[in-house]
C-alpha positions in Angstrom: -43.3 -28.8 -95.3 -40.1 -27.2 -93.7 -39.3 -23.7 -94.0 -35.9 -21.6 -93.7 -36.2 -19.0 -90.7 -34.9 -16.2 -92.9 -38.4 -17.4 -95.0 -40.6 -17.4 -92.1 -39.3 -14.5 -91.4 -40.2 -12.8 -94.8 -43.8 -14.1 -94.7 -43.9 -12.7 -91.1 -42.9 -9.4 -92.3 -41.1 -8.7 -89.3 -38.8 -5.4 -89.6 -36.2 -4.7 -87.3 -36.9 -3.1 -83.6 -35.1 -1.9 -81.4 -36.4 -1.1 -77.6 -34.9 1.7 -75.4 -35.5 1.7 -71.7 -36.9 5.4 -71.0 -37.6 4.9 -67.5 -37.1 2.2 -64.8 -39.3 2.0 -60.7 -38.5 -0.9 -58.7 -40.4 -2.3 -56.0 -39.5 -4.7 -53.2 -42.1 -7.9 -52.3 -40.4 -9.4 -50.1 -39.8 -13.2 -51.8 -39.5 -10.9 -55.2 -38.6 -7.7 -56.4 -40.6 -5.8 -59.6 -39.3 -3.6 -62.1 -41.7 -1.1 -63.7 -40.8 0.1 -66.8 -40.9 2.0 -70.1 -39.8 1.5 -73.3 -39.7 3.6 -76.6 -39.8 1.3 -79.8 -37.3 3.2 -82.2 -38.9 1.9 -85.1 -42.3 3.4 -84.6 -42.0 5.8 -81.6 -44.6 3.7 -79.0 -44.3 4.0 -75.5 -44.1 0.1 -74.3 -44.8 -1.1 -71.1 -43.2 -3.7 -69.5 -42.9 -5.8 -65.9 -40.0 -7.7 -65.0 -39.7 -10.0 -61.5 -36.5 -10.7 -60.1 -35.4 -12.8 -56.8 -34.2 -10.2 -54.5 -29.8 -9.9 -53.9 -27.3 -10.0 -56.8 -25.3 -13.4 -56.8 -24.1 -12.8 -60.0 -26.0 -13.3 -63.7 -29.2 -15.8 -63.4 -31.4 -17.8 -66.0 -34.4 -15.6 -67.1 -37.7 -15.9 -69.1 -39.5 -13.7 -71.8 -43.0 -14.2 -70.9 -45.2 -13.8 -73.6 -48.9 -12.5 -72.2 -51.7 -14.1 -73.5 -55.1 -12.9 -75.8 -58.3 -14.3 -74.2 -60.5 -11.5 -75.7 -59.2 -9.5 -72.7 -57.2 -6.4 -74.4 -56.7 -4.6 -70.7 -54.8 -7.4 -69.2 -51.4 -7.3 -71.5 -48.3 -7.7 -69.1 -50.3 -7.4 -66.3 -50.6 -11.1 -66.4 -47.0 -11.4 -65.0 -48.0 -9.7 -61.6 -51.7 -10.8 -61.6 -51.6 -13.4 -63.9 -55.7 -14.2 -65.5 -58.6 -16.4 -65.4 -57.1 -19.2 -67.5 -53.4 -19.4 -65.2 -53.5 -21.3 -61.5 -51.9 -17.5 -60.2 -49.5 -14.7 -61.6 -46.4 -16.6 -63.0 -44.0 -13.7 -62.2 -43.3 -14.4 -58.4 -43.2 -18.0 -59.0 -40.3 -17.5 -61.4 -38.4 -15.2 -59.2 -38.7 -18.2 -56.4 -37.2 -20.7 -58.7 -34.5 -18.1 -59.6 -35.9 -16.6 -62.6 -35.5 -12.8 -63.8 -38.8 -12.8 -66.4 -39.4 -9.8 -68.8 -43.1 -9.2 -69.9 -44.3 -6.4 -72.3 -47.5 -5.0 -73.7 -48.3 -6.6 -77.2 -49.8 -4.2 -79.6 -53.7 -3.7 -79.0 -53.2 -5.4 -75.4 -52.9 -3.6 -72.0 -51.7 0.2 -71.6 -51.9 -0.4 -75.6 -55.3 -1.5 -75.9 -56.4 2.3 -77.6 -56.1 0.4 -80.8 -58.1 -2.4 -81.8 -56.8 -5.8 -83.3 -58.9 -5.6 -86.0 -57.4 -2.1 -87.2 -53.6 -3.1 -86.3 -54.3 -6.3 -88.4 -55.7 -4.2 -91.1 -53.3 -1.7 -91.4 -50.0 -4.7 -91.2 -51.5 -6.0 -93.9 -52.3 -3.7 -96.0 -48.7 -2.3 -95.5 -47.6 -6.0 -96.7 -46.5 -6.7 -92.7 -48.4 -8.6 -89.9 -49.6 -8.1 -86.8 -48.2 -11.1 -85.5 -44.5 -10.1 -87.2 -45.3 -6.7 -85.3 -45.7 -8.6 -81.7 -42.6 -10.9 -82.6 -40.6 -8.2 -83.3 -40.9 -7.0 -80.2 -40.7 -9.9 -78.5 -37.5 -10.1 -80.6 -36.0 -6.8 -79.3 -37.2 -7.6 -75.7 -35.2 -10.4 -76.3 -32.0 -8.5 -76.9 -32.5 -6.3 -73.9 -33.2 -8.9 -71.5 -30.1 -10.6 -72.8 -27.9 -7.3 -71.8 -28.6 -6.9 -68.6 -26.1 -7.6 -66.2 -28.1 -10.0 -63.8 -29.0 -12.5 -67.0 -26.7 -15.0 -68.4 -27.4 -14.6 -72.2 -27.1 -18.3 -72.8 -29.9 -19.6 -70.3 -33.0 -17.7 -71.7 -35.9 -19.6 -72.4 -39.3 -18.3 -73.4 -43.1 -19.5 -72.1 -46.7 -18.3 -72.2 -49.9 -19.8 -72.7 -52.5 -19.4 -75.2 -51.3 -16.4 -77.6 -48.1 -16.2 -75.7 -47.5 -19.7 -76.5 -47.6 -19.2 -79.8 -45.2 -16.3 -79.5 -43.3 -18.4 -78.0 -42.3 -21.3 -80.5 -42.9 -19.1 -83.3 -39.7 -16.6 -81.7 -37.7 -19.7 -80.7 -38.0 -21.3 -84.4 -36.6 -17.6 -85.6 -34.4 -17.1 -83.1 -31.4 -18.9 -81.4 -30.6 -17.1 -78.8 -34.2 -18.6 -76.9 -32.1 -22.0 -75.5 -35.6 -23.7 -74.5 -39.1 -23.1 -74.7 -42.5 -24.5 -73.0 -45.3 -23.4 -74.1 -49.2 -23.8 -73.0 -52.5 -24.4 -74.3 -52.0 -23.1 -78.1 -49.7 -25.8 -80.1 -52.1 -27.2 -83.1 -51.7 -27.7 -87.0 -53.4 -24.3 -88.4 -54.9 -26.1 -91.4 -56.3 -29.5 -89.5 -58.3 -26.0 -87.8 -59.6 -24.8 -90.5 -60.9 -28.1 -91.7 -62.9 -27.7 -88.4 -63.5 -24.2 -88.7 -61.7 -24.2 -85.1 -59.6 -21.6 -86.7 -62.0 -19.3 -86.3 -61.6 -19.2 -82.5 -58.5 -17.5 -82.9 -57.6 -13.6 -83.1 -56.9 -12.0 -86.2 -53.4 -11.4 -85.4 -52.2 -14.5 -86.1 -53.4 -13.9 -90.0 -50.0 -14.4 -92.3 -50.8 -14.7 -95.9 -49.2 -17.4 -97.3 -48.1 -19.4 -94.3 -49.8 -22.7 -95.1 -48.9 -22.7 -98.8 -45.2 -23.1 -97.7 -45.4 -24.6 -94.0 -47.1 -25.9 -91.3 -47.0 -25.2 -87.8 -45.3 -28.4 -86.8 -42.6 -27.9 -89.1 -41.8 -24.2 -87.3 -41.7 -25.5 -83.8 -39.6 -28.2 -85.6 -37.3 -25.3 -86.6 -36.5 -25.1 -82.2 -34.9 -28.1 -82.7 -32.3 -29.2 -81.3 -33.2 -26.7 -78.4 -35.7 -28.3 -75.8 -39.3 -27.6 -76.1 -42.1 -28.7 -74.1 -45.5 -28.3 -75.1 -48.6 -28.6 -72.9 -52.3 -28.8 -74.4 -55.6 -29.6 -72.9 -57.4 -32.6 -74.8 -61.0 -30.8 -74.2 -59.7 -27.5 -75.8 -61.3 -26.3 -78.8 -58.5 -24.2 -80.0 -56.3 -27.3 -79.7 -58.2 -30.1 -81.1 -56.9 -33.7 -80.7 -56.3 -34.5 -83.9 -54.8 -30.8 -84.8 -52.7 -31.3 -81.9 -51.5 -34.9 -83.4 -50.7 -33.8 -86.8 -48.4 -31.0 -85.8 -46.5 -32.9 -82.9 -45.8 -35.9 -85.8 -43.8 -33.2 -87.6 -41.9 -31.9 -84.5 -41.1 -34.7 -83.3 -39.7 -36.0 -86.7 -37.8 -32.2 -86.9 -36.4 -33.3 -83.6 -35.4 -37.0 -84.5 -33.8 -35.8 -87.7 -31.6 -33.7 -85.8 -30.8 -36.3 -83.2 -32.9 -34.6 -80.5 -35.6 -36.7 -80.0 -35.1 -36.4 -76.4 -35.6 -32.6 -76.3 -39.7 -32.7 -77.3 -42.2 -33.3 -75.3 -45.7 -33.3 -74.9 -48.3 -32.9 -72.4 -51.8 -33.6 -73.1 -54.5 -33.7 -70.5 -57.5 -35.6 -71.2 -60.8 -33.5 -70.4 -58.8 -30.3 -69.6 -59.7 -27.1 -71.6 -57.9 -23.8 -72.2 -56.7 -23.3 -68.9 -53.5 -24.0 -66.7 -53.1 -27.0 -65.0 -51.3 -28.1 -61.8 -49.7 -30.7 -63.9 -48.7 -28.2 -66.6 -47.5 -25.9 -64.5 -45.3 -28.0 -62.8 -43.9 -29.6 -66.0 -43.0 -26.5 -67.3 -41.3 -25.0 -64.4 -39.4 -28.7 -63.9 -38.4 -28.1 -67.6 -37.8 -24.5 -67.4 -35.3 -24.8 -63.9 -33.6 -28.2 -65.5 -32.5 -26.8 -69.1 -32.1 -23.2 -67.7 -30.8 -23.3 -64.0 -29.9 -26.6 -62.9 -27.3 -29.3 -64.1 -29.2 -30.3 -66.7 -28.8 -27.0 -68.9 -27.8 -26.7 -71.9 
């Protein structure tokens, strides 16, 4: 079932924000430099944190990643997970990107780290009771991270790719399938076909942010990511996972993939599925996606 971005963004009920950089500390660590800083959302007034990692020297504008931060039940993490990355990563992704050349931009979803004073539950509530989401709430912002990231003088605005695992994966495909200006996306450990889960009841395993009324009356998950396409997209999922269950993860690749073929892209996609691997980070996924990641951003091969 395919699905227009300006619908997906309806049923999202994303509204327009915009993110003003209040204050800025920077730190030097030696293979990397961090950048603490604070944000006001003009649509709502919220202070948002946010971490960035950048190699150190200024050799003119460089690739760079929105890192989506992941859910895990663990609220006080948020964009912490760029600097000490979490239980379910090999180690923080933040200094690992700066090596490879990377300036990434992490924020603080709604309910999650400097954030967390709010619950899920009552931020899901309240978006939908207002006719929003909580989910069109964290891509929003994601969104107008996007748009800073993208005017800073260090990043080239055409090499911006977007990754995350678990919740921020799903940030992440759902934001490239809205948005163009994401030119390639890899994504860990959360790429499944919503209804195949409930047909499980796996769907239960996820947070209540990701709640959109309507979604699988008009679409499917496959077909969004499908909306990425022609753009490159790697996804990696563990075979063992219960939030991605084999035959979940099946059904929604058939429908990117054939998103990708029909645009004459079938080279673009591609998957990596680990037998007996759960929700975690894997060597082998890790690797992948920073292959993928330097080749279509920083290298020869991008695009």
């Amino acid at each position: 079932m395919s699905i227009s971005r300006e619908r997906l963004h309806t049923l999202l009920g994303l509204a327009d924000t915009e993110l003003v950089l209040e204050a800025c500390e920077t730190d030097e660590q030696g293979s990397h430099l961090v950048e603490r800083l604070r944000f006001r959302s003009l649509r709502n007034g919220a202070e948002i944190r946010g971490l960035l990692t950048r190699p150190p020297g200024n050799d003119g504008p460089r690739p760079a990643i929105l890192y989506a931060h992941a859910h895990g039940g663990r609220y006080e993490i948020g964009a912490s997970e760029l600097l000490d990355g979490r239980p379910a990563l090999l180690g923080p992704p933040g200094p690992v990107l700066a090596e490879h050349g990377f300036v990434t931009l992490c924020i603080d979803m709604p309910t999650f780290g400097e954030r967390s004073n709010v619950t899920e539950s009552a931020a899901a509530k309240a978006a939908l009771w207002y006719g929003r989401t909580l989910f069109g709430q964290m891509l929003a912002e994601q969104q107008a991270a996007l748009t800073w990231l993208s005017s800073r003088e260090d990043v080239d605005a055409n090499r911006i790719g977007m990754t995350g695992i678990s919740m921020g994966a799903t940030l992440s495909y759902f934001l490239a399938a809205l948005d163009t200006r994401i030119a390639a996306t890899a994504h860990l450990c959360c790429f499944a076909d919503f209804a195949s889960l409930i047909e499980t009841g796996a769907h239960d395993r996820h947070g209540h942010y990701l709640t959109v009324p309507r979604l699988l009356a008009e679409t499917s998950t496959g077909a969004i990511a499908g909306l990425v396409a022609p753009r490159p997209q790697l996804i990696c999922v563990g075979l063992d996972d219960p939030l991605t269950p084999p035959p979940a993860v099946e059904r929604a690749y058939a429908e990117t993939l054939a998103a990708y073929r029909a645009a004459g892209a079938g080279g673009d996609i591609s998957l990596v599925a680990e037998p007996g691997v759960g929700h975690v980070e894997t060597r082998t996924m890790r690797d992948a996606a920073l292959a993928f990641l330097t080749n279509r951003l920083a290298g020869t091969g991008s695009h």
